[in-house]
C-alpha positions as CSV (number, residue, x, y, z in Angstrom):
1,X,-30.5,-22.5,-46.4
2,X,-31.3,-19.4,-46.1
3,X,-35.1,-18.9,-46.6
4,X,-37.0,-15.1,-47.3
5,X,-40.7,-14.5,-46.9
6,X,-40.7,-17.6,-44.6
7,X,-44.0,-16.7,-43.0
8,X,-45.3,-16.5,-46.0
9,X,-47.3,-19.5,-48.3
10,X,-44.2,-19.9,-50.3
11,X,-42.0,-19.9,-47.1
12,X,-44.3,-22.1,-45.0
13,X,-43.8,-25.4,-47.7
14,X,-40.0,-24.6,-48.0
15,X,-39.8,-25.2,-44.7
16,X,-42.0,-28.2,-44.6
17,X,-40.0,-29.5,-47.4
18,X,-36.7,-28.9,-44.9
19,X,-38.4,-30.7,-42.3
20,X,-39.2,-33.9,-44.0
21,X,-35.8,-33.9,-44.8
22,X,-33.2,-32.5,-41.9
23,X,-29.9,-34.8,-43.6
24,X,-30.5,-32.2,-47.0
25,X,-31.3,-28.9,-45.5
26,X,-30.2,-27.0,-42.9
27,X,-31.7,-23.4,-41.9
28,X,-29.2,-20.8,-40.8
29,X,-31.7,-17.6,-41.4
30,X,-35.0,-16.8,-41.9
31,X,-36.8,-14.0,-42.6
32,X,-40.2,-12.3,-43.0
33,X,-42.7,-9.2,-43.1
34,X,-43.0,-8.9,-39.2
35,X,-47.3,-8.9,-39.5
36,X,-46.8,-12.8,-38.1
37,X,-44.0,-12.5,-35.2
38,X,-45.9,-15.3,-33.2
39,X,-45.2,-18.2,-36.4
40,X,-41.8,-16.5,-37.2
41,X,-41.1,-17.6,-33.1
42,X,-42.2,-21.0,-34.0
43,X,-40.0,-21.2,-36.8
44,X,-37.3,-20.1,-34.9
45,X,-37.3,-22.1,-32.4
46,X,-38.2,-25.1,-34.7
47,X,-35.4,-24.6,-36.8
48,X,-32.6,-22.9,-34.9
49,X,-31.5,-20.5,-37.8
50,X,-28.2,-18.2,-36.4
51,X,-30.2,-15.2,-37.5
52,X,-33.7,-13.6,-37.8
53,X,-35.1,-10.9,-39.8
54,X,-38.0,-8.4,-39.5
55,X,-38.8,-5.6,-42.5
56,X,-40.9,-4.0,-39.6
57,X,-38.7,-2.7,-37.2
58,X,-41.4,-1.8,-34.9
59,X,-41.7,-5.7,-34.7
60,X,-38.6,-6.5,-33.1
61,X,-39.5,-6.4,-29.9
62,X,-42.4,-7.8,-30.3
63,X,-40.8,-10.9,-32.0
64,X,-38.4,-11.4,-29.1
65,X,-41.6,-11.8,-26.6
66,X,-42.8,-14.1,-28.8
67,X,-40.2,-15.9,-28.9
68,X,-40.0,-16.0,-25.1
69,X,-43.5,-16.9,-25.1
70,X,-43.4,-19.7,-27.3
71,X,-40.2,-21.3,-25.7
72,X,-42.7,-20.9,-22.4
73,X,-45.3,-22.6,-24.1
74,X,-43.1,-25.8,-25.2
75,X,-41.7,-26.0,-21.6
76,X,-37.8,-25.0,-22.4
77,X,-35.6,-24.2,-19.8
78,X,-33.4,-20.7,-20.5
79,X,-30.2,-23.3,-21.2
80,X,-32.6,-25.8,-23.7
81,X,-32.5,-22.6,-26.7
82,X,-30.5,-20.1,-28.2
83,X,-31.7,-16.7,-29.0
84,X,-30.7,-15.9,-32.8
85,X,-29.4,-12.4,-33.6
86,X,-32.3,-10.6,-34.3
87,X,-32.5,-7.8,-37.0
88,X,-35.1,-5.1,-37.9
89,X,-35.7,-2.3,-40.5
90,X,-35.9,-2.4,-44.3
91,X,-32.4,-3.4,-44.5
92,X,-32.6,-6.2,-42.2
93,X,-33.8,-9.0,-45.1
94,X,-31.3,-8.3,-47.1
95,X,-29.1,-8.6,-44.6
96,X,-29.9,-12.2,-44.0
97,X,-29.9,-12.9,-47.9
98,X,-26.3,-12.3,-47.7
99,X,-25.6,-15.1,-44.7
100,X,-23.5,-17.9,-44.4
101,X,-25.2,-20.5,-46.5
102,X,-25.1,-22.5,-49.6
103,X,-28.7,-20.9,-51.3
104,X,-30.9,-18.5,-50.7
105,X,-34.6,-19.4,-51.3
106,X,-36.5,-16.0,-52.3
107,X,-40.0,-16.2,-51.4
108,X,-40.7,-12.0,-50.1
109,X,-44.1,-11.1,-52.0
110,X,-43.1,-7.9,-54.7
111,X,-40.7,-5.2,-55.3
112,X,-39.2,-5.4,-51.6
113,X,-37.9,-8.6,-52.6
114,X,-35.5,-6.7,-55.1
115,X,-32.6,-5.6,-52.8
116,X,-32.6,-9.5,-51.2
117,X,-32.2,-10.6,-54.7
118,X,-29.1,-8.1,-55.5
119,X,-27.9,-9.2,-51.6
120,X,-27.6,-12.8,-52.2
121,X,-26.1,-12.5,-56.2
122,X,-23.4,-9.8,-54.5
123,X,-22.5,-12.1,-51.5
124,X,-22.1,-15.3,-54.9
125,X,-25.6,-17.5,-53.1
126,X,-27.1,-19.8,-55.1
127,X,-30.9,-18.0,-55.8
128,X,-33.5,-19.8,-55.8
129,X,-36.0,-17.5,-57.2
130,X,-39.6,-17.1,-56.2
131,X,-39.6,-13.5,-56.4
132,X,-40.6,-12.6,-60.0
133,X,-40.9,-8.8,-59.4
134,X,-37.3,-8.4,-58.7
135,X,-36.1,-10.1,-61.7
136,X,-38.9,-8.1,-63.8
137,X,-38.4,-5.0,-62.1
138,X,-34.6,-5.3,-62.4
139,X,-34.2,-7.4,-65.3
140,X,-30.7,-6.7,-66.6
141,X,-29.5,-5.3,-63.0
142,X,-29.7,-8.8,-62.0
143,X,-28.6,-10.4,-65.0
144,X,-25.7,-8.6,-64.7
145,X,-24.8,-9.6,-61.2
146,X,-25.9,-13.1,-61.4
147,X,-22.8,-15.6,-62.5
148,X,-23.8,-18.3,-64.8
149,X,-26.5,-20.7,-63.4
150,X,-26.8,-18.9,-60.1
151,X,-30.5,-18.0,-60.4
152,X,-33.0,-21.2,-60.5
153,X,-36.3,-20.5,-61.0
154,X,-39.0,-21.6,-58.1
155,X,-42.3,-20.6,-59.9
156,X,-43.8,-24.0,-60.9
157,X,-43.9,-22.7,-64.4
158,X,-40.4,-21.2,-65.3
159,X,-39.5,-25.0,-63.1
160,X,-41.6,-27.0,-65.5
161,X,-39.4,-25.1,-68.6
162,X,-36.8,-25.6,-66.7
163,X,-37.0,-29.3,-66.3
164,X,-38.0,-29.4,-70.2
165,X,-35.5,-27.4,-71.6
166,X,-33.3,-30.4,-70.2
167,X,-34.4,-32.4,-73.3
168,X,-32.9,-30.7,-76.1
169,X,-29.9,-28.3,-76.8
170,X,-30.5,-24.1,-76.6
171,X,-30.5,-24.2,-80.6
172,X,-33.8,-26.7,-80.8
173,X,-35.8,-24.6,-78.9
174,X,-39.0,-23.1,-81.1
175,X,-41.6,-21.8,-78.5
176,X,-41.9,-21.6,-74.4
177,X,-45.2,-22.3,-73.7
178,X,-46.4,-21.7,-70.5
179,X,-50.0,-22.6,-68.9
180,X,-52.2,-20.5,-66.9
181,X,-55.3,-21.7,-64.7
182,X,-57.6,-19.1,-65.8
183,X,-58.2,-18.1,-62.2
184,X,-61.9,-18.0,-60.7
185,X,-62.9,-16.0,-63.6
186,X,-61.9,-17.9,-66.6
187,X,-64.8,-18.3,-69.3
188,X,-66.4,-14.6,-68.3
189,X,-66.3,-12.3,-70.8
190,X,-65.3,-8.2,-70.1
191,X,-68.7,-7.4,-69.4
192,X,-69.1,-9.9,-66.9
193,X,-65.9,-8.9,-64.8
194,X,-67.5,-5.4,-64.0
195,X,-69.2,-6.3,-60.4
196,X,-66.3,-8.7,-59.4
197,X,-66.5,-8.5,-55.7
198,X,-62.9,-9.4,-53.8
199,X,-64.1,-12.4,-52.6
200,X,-64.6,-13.6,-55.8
201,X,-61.2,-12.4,-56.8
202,X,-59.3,-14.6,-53.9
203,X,-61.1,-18.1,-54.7
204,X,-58.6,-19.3,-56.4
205,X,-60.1,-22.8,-58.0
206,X,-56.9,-25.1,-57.8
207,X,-53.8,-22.9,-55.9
208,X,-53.8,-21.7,-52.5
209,X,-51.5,-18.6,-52.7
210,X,-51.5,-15.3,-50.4
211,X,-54.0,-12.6,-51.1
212,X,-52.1,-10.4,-54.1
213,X,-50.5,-13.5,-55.8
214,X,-54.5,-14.7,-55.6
215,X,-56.1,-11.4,-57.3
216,X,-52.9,-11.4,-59.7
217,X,-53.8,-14.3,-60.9
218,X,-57.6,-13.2,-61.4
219,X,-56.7,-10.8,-63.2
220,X,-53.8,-12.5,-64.9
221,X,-51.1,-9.9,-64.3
222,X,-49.3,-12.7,-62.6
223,X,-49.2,-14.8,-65.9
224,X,-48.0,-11.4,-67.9
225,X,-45.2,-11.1,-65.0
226,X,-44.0,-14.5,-66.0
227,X,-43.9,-13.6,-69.3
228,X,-41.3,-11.0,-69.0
229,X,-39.6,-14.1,-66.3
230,X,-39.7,-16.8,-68.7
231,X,-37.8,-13.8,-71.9
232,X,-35.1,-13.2,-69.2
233,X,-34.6,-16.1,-67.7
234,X,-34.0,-18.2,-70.7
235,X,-32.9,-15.4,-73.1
236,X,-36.1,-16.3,-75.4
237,X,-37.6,-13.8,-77.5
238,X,-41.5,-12.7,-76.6
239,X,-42.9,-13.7,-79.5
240,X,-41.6,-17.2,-79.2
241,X,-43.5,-17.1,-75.4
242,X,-47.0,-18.2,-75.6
243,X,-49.9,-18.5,-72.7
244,X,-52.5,-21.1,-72.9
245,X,-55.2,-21.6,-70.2
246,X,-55.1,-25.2,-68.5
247,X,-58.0,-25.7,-66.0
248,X,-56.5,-28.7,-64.1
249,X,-53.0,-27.0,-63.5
250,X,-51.4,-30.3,-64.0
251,X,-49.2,-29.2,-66.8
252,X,-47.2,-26.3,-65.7
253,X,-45.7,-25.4,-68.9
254,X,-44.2,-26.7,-72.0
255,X,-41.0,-26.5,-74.5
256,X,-41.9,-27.3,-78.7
257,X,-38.8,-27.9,-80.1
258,X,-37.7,-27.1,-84.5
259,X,-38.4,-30.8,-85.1
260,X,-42.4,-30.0,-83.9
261,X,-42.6,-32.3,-80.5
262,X,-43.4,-30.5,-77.2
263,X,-41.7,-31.1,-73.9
264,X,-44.4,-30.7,-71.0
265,X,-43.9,-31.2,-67.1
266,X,-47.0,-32.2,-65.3
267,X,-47.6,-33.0,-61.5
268,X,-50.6,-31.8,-59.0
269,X,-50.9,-28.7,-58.4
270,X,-48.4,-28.5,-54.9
271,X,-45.6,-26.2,-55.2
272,X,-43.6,-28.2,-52.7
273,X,-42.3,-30.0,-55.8
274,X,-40.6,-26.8,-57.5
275,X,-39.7,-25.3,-54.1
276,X,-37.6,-28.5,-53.6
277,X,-36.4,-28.2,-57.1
278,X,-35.2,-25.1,-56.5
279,X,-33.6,-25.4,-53.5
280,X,-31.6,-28.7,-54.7
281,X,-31.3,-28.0,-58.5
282,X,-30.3,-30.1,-60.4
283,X,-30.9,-32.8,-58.1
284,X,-34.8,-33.9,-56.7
285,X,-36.0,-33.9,-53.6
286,X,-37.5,-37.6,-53.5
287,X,-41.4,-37.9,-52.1
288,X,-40.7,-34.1,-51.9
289,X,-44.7,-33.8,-53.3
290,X,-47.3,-36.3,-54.1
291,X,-47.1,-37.5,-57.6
292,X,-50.1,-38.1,-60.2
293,X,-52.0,-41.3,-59.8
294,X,-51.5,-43.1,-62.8
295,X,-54.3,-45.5,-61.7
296,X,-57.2,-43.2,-62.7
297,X,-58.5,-41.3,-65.7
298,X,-57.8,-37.7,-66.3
299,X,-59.2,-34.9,-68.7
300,X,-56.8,-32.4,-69.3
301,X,-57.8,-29.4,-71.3
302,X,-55.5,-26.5,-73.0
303,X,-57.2,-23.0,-74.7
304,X,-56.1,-20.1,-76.1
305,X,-56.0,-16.6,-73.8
306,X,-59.6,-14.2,-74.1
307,X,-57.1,-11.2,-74.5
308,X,-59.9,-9.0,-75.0
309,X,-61.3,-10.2,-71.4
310,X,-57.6,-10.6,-69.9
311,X,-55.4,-7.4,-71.5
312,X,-52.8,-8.1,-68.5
313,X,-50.7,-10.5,-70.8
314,X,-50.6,-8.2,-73.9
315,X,-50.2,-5.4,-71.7
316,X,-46.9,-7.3,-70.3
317,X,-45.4,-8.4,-73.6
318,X,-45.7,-4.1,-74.6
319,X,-43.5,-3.1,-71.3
320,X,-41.0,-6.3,-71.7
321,X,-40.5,-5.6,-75.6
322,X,-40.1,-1.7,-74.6
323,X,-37.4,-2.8,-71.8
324,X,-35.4,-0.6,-69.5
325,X,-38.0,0.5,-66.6
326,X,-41.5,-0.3,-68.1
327,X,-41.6,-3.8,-66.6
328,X,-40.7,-1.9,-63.3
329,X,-43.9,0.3,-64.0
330,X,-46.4,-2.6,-65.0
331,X,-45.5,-4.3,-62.0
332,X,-44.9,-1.1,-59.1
333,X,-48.7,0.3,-60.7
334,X,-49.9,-3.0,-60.0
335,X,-49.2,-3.7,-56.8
336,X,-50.8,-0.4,-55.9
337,X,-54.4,-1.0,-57.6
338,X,-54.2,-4.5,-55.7
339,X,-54.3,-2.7,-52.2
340,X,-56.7,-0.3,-53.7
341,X,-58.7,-3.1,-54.9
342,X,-58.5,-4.8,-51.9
343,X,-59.8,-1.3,-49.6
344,X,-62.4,-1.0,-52.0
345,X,-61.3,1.7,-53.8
346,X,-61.0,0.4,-57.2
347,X,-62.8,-1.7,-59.3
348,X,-61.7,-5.1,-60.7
349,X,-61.0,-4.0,-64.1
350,X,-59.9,-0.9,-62.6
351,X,-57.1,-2.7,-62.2
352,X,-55.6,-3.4,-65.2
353,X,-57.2,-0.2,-66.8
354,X,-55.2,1.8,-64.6
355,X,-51.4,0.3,-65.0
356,X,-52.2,0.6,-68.8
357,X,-52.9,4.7,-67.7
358,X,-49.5,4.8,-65.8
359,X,-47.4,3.1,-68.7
360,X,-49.0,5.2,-71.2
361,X,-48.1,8.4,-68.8
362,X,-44.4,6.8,-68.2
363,X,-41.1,8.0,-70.3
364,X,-38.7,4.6,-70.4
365,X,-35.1,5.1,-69.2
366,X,-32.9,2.6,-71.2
367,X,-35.3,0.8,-73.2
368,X,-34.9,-1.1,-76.6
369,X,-34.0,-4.2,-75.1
370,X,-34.8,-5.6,-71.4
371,X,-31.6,-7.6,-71.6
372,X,-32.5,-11.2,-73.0
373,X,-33.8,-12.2,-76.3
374,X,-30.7,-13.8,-78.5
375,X,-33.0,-16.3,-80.1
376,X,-31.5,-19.2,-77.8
377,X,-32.9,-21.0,-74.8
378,X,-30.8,-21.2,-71.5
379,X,-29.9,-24.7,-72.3
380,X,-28.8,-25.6,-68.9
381,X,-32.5,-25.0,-67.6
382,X,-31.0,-23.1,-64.5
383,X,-32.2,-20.1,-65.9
384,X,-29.9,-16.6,-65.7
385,X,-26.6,-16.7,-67.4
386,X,-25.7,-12.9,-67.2
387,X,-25.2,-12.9,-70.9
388,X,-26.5,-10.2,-73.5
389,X,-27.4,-7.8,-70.7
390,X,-25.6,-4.7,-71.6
391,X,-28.3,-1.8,-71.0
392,X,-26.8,0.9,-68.9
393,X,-30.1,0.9,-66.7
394,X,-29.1,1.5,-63.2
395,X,-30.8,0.6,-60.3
396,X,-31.2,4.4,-59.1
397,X,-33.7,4.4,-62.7
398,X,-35.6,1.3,-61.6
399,X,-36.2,2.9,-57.8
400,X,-36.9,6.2,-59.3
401,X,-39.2,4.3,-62.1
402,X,-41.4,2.6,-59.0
403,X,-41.4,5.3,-56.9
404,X,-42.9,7.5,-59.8
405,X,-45.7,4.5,-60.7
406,X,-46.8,4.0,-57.2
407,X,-47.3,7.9,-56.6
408,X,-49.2,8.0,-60.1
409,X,-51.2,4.9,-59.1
410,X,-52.3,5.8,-56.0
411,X,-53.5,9.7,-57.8
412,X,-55.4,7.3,-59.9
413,X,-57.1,5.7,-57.3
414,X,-57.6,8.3,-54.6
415,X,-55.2,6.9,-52.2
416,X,-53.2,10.0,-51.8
């Protein structure tokens, strides 16, 4: 295993996963940010990975004094460890997704994940996937380079279709239908979202996530991000992709099939289960998360999306039916109004507001099709199979396309 973002909360339970079970996995690379050098030490040492990445290269050197430090603080002698090679710059994590190892586990937080993707496809890993923006942003880019059931999907809700796709053949297929918690603000109407405060935004009521996959999911970009996943993924059309809201986040999506019974995967809400999925697919991870207990009643309720409330979803399905570089827009214009959110220089609904501004400003290179959409399932339920992806978008159009939304963003929101 090689395992990205690994400081992260996604990288934190893959490795907990990996260290409930040392005869499965073994970790020969990690790497993260560089804003948490003294836990990427521990997990160094912990794990003995052959090499270690930082995206900050300012943070090398401060990663090998904590790695010193923490062998110091677990009383090795200088024979009892090994350092790992240690690398540092922008280049450095995908460096490491292109290591010796069977799969690389994808768990870097936005567009930098892209080039680790396009890394680990080129050097033939298995990718497990927990990096939506770089599919989205990249969408037929990656199709193109991934080989038939290289990319498995980690997000507990492209898992969940995964696992139900398993029961039926690509042609049954009728509707994806995947769930969303609602977030903390689910029930509030427009009006009632004006004098959101950022705390509010990050208390999450059933996931514990990092700070922008928190406030994505308030405002429900992240479920419109999986949108545009679940259409490339498993080549479905968007108008056969549907979001309901699900409170308990037990079910984590569902499949209808043409003969009008529905598929759905339910467990508790612990992404240690998909993680483990995803890093052994198609095979499970036994006790890999606690299961539901059968021994007790639950309620579990399904409604339709406020889309008057929550324009992030309809907002998605426009950029991934237009194609080519507007799902690199929607997401680069978001992750800009997050950070201004979060400095307190945009309002909630600011947020959403203003990516609609910077698609509406945006001319799309090689739209008309994002690459997926055939009208059949990936029957395999591993996700990507690099067919029907013949857009000549290149990835100098995507970079240019986020570079462009970012600098338009932050004009938007006073940040430069």
């Amino acid at each position: 295993m090689v395992v990205l973002g690994s400081t992260g909360s996604i990288g934190t339970q893959a490795l907990d996963v990996i260290r409930r079970n040392p005869g499965r996995f073994r970790v020969t690379g990690l790497a993260a940010g560089g804003g948490r050098v003294g836990l990427l030490a521990e997990q160094a040492l912990e794990f003995r990975p052959e090499i270690v990445a930082v995206a900050k290269a300012s943070a090398a050197q401060e990663l090998q004094l904590a790695f010193y430090a923490e062998a110091k603080r677990r009383g090795y002698a200088a024979g009892d460890y090994a350092i790992p090679k240690i690398v540092a710059g922008p280049e450095a994590v995908a460096e490491v997704a292109a290591w010796r190892c069977d799969v690389v586990l994808n768990g870097v937080t936005g567009a930098l994940g892209l080039a680790s993707t396009l890394a680990a496809l080129d050097a033939g890993r298995t990718l497990a996937l927990a990096n939506k923006e770089s599919l989205i942003m990249g969408g037929p880019l990656v199709k193109r380079r991934a080989r038939p059931g290289q990319i498995v999907a980690v997000d507990s809700e492209h898992s969940a279709l995964a696992q139900c796709l398993r029961g039926g053949r690509a042609a049954e297929v009728r509707r994806l239908v995947l769930t969303a918690s609602g977030g903390p603000f689910r029930g509030r109407t427009r009006a009632d979202l004006a004098g959101v405060t950022l705390e509010e935004a990050l208390d999450h009521p059933t996931w514990d996530m990092g700070p922008v996959v928190t406030i994505n999911s308030a405002t429900l970009v992240n479920k419109g991000l999986e949108v545009i996943e679940a259409h490339l993924l498993f080549d479905v059309p968007m108008d056969r992709i549907e979001v309901m809201v699900h409170p308990q986040s037990v079910i984590h999506s569902m499949v209808e099939f043409i003969d009008g019974s529905t598929l759905a995967q339910a467990s508790p809400p612990d992404m240690r289960l998909p993680i483990a999925l995803g890093m052994e697919w198609p095979d499970r991870v036994p006790d890999a998360a606690p299961g539901l207990d059968w021994t007790k009643s639950h309620t579990w309720e399904l409604f339709p999306l406020d889309d008057e409330a929550f324009p992030a979803v309809a907002l998605a399905r426009h950029a991934g039916r237009l194609g080519g570089t507007a799902p690199a827009v929607y997401n680069a214009a978001n992750e800009e109004c997050v950070e201004a959110f979060r400095a307190g220089r945009l309002p909630f609904l600011g947020i959403v507001d203003t990516i609609t501004r910077v698609m509406d400003e945006h001319t799309v290179t090689g739209g008309g099709d994002s690459g997926a959409g055939t009208g059949e399932a990936g029957g395999d339920g591993t996700g990507v199979n690099g067919a029907g992806a013949g857009i000549a978008l290149t990835l100098d159009d995507v970079l240019a396309a986020d570079a462009w939304a970012r600098t338009r963003a932050r004009e938007l929101t006073g940040t430069s």
